[in-house]
TORKOL-4160 file (C-alpha; in steps of 0.2 Angstrom, whole numbers, padded with zeros to 4 digits, m for minus):
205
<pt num="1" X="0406" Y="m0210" Z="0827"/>
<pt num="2" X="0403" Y="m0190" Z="0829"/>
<pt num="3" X="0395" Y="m0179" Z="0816"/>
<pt num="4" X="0409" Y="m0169" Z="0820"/>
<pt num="5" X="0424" Y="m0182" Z="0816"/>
<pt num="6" X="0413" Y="m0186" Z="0800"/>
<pt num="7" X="0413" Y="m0170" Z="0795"/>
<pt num="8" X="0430" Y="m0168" Z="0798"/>
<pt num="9" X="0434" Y="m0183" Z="0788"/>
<pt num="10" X="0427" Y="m0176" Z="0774"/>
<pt num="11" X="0435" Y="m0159" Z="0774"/>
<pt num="12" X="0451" Y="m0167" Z="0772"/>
<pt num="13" X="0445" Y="m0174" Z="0755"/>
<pt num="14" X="0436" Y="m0158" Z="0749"/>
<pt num="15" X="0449" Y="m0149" Z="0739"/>
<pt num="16" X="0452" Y="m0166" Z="0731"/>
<pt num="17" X="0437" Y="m0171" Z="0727"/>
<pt num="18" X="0431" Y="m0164" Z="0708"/>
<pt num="19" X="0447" Y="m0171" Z="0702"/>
<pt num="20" X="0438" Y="m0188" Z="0699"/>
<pt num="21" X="0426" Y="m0184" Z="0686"/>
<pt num="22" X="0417" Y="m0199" Z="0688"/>
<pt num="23" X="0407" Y="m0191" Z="0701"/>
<pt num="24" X="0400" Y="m0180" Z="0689"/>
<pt num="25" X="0396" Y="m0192" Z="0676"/>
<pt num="26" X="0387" Y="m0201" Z="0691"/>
<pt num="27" X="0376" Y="m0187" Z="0694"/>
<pt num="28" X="0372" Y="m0183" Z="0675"/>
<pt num="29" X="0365" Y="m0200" Z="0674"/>
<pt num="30" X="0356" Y="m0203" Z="0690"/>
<pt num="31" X="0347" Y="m0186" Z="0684"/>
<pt num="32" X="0345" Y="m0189" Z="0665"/>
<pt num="33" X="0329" Y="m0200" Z="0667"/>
<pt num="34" X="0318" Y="m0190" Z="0680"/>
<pt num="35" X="0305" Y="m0178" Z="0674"/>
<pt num="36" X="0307" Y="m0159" Z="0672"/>
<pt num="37" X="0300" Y="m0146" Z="0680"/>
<pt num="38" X="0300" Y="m0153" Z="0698"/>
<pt num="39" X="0297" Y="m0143" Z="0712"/>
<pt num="40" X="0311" Y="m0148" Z="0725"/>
<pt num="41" X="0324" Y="m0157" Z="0724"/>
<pt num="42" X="0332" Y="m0164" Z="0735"/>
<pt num="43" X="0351" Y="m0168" Z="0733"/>
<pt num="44" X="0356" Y="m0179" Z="0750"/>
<pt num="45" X="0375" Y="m0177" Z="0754"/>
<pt num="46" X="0378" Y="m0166" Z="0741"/>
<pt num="47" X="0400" Y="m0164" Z="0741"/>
<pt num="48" X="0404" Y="m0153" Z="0732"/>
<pt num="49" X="0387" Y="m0152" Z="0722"/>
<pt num="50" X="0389" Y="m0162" Z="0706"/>
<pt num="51" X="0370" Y="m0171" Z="0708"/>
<pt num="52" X="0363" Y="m0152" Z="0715"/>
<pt num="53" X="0372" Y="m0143" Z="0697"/>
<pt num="54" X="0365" Y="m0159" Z="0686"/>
<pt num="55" X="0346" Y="m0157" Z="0694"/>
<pt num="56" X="0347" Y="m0138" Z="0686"/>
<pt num="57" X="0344" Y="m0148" Z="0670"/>
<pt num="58" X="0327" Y="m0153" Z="0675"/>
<pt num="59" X="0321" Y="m0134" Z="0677"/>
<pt num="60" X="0317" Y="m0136" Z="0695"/>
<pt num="61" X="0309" Y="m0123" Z="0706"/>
<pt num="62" X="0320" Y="m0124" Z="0719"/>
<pt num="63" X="0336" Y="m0136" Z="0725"/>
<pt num="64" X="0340" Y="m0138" Z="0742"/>
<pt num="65" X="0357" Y="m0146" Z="0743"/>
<pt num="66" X="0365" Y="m0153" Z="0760"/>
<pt num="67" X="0381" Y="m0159" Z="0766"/>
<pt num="68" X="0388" Y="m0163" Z="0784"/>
<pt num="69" X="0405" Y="m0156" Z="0779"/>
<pt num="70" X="0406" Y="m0137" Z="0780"/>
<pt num="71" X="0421" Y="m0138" Z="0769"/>
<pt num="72" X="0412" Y="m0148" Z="0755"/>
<pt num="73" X="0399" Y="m0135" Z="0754"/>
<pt num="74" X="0408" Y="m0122" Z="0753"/>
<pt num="75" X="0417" Y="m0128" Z="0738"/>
<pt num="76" X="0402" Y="m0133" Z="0731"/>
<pt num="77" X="0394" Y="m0115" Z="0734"/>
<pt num="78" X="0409" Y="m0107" Z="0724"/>
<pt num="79" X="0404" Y="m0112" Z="0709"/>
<pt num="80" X="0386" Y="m0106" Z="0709"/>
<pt num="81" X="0388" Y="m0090" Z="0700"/>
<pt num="82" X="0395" Y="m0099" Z="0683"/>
<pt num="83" X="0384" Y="m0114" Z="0685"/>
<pt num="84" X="0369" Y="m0106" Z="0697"/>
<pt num="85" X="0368" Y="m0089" Z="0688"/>
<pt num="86" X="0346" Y="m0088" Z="0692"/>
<pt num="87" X="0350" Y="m0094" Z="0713"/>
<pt num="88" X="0338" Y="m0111" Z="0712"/>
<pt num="89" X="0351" Y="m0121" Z="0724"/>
<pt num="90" X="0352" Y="m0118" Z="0741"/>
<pt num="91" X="0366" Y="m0122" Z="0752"/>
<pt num="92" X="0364" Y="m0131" Z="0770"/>
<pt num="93" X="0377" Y="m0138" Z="0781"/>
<pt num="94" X="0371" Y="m0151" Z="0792"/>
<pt num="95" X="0369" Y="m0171" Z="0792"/>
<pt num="96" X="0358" Y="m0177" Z="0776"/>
<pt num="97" X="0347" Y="m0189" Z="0790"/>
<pt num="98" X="0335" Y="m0183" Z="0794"/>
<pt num="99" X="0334" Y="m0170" Z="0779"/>
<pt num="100" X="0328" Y="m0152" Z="0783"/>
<pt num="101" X="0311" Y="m0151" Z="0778"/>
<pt num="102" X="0292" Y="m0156" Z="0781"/>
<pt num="103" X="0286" Y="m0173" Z="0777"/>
<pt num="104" X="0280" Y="m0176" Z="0758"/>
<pt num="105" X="0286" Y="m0161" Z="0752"/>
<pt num="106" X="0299" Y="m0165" Z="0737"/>
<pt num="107" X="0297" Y="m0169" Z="0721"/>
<pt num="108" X="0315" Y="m0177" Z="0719"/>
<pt num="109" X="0329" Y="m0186" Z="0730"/>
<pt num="110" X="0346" Y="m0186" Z="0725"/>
<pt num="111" X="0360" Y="m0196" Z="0732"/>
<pt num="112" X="0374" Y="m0199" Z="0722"/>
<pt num="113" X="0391" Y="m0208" Z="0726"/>
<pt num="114" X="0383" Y="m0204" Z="0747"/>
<pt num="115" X="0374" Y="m0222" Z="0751"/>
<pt num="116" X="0387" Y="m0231" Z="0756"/>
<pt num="117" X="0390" Y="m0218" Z="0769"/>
<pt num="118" X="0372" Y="m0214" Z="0775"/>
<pt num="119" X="0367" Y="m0233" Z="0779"/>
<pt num="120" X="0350" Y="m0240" Z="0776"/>
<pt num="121" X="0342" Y="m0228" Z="0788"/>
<pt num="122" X="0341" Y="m0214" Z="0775"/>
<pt num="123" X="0327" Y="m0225" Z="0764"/>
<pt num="124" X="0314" Y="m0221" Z="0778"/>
<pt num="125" X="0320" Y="m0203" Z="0779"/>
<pt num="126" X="0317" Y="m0201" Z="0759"/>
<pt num="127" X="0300" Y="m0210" Z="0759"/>
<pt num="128" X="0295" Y="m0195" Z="0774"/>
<pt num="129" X="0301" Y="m0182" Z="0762"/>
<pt num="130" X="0294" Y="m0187" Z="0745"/>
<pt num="131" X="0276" Y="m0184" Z="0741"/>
<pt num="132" X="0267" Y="m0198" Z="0735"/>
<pt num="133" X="0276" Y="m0200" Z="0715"/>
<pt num="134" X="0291" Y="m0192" Z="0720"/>
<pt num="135" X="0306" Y="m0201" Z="0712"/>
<pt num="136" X="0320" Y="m0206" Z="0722"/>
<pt num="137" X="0338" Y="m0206" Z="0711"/>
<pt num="138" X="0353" Y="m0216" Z="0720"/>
<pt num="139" X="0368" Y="m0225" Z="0717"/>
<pt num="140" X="0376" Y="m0239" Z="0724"/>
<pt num="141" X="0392" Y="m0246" Z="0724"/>
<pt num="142" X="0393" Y="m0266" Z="0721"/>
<pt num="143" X="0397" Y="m0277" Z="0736"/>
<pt num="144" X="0407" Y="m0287" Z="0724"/>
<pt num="145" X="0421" Y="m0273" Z="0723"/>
<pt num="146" X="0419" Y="m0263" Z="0737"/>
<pt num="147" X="0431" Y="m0269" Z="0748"/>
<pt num="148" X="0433" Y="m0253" Z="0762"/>
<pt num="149" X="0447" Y="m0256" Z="0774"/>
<pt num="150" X="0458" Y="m0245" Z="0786"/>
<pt num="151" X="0453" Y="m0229" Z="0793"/>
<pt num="152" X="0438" Y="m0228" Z="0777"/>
<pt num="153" X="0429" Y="m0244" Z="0784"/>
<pt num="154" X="0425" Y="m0232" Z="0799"/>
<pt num="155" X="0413" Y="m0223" Z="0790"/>
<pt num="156" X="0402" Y="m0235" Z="0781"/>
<pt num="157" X="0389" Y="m0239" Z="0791"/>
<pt num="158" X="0386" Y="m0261" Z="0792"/>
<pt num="159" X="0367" Y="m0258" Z="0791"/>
<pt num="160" X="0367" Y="m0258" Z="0772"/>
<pt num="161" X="0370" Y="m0274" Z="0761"/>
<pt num="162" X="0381" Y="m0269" Z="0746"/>
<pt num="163" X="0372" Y="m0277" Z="0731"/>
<pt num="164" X="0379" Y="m0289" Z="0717"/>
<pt num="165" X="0370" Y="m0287" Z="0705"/>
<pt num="166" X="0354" Y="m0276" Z="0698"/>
<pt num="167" X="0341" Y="m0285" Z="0704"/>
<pt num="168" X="0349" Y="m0284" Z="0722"/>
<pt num="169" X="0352" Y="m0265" Z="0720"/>
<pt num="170" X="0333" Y="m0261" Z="0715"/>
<pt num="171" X="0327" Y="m0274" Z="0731"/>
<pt num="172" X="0335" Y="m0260" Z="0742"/>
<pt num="173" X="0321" Y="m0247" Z="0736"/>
<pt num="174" X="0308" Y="m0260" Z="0736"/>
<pt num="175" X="0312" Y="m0269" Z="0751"/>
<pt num="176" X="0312" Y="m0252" Z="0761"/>
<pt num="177" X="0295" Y="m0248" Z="0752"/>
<pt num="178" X="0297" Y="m0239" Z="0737"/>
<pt num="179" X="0288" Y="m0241" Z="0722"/>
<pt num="180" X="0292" Y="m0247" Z="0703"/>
<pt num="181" X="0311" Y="m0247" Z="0708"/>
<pt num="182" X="0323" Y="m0251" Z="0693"/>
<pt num="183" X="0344" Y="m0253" Z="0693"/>
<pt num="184" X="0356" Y="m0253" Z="0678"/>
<pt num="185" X="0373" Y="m0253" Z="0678"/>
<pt num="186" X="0383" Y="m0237" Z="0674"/>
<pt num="187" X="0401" Y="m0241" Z="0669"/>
<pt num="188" X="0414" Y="m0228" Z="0665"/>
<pt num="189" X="0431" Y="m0236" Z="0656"/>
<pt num="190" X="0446" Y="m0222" Z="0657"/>
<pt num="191" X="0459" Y="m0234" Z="0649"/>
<pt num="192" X="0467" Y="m0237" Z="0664"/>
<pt num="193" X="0453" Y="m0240" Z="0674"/>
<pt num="194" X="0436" Y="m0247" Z="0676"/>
<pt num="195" X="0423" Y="m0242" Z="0688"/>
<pt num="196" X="0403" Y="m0245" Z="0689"/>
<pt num="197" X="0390" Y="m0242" Z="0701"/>
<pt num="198" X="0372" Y="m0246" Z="0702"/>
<pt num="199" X="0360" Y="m0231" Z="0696"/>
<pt num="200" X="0344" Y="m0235" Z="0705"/>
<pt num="201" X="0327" Y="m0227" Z="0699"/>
<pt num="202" X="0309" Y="m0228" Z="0711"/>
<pt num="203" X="0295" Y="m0220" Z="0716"/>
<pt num="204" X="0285" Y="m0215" Z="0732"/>
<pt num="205" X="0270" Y="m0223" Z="0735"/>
């Protein structure tokens, strides 16, 4: 499959897209735990910018957030002067593997709500881009529920084992070569519906 059919894939689903908050409170949770004042931040297929706007919390020096989709980016870019005022974030259009930048040169990777799209191929990209004791952030949807089927199975990549538990989402940092890797399960309940993912937590070496 194309970058250009993904992308377009995706622009159908921007406009859409931040009316599931549970994106959001994804991203406020993968960030919650990392240490402040990083230099760069990394957020890896940003949407509409949920993780890149959490990061901001952390007082980073700088955020560069990309996403294949043009039209995801630029819904994420329209809401930088409320949520961006100071310009930390910038905006890139173009696939997250390989990211855009030197080797060992970020502080912090993001990638919320993205895995399941990107494959296992990202965790060699991530372990280029962090500098030794960077922290990586994802989260991973469990094999036990995700179930993709019609047209949305197109898009997940069959390199990537969907864990079943926590120990088997932390094994996917570890395995791939990260350091002190971690998983908990995050689980919101709206009333009508329940959803959870793993939040994994790791380190370079």
């Amino acid at each position: 499959m194309t970058d250009e059919s993904r992308a377009a894939f995706f622009d159908r689903t921007a406009e859409q897209y931040d009316d599931d908050p549970f994106h959001g409170s994804v991203a406020e949770a993968l960030v919650e735990p990392l240490p402040d004042a990083p230099g760069l931040v990394l957020d890896v297929a940003t949407g509409t910018g949920v993780a890149a706007y959490a990061a901001l919390r952390l007082k980073p020096a700088r955020v560069l957030a990309v996403d294949l989709s043009p039209a995801m980016v630029a819904r994420a870019e329209a809401k930088a002067p409320a949520q961006d005022p100071d310009g930390r974030i910038e905006w890139r259009v173009g696939p997250a593997v390989p990211l855009p930048v030197e080797d060992h040169s970020a502080d912090v990777v993001l990638c919320a709500s993205s895995l399941h799209f990107l494959g296992a191929t990202a965790f060699a990209d991530w372990l280029r881009v962090l500098r030794p004791g960077g922290r990586l952030a994802f989260s991973i949807v469990s094999g036990a529920r995700f179930k993709p089927s019609g047209p949305f199975a197109e898009f997940v990549p069959a390199d990537l084992s969907f864990p079943t538990g926590e120990a088997g989402a932390a094994a996917l940092a570890s395995s791939a070569g990260f350091a002190d890797a971690s998983a908990r399960t995050f689980t919101v309940d709206t009333g009508d519906r329940i959803r959870s993912v793993f939040l994994v937590h790791a380190t370079a070496p």
